[in-house]
mmCIF file of the C-alpha atoms, coordinates in Angstrom:
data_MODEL
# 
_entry.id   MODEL 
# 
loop_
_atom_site.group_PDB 
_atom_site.id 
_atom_site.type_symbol 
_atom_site.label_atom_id 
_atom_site.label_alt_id 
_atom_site.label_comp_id 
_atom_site.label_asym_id 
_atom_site.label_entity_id 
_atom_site.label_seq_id 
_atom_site.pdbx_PDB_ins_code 
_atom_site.Cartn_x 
_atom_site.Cartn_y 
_atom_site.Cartn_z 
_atom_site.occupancy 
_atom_site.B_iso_or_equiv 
_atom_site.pdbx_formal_charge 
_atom_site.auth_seq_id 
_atom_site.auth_comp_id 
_atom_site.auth_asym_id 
_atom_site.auth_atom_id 
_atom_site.pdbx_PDB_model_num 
ATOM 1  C CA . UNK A 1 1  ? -35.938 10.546 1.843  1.00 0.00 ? 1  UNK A CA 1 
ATOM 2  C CA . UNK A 1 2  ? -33.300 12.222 -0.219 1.00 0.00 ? 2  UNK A CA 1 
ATOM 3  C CA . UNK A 1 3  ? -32.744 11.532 -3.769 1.00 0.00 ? 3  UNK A CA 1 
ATOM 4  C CA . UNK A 1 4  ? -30.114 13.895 -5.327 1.00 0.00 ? 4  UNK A CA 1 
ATOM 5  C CA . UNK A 1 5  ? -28.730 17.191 -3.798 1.00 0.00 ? 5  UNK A CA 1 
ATOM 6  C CA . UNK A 1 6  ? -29.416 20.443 -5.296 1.00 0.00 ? 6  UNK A CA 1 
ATOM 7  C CA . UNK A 1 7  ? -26.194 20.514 -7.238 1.00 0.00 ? 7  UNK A CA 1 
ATOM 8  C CA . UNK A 1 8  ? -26.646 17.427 -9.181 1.00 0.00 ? 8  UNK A CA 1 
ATOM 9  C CA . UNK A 1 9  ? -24.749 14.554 -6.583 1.00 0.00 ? 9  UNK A CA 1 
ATOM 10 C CA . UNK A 1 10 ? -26.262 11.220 -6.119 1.00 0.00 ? 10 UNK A CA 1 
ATOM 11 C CA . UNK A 1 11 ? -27.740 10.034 -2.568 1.00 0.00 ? 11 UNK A CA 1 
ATOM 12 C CA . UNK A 1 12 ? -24.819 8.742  -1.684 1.00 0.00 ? 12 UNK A CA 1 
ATOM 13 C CA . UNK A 1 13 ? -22.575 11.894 -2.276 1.00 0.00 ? 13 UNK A CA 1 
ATOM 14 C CA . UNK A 1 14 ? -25.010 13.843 -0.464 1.00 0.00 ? 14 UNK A CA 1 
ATOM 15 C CA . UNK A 1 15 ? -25.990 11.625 2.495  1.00 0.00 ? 15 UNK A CA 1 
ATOM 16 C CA . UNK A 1 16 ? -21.890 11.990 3.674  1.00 0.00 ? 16 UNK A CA 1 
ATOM 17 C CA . UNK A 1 17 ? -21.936 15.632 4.030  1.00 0.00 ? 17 UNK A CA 1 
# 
């Protein structure tokens, strides 16, 4: 599972790309 995204976004940010 995927916490944050390499830039700094939450899960949820991340998830919707």
């Amino acid at each position: 599972q995927r916490g944050r995204d390499p830039r700094g976004f939450s899960v949820k940010f991340y998830t919707r790309e």
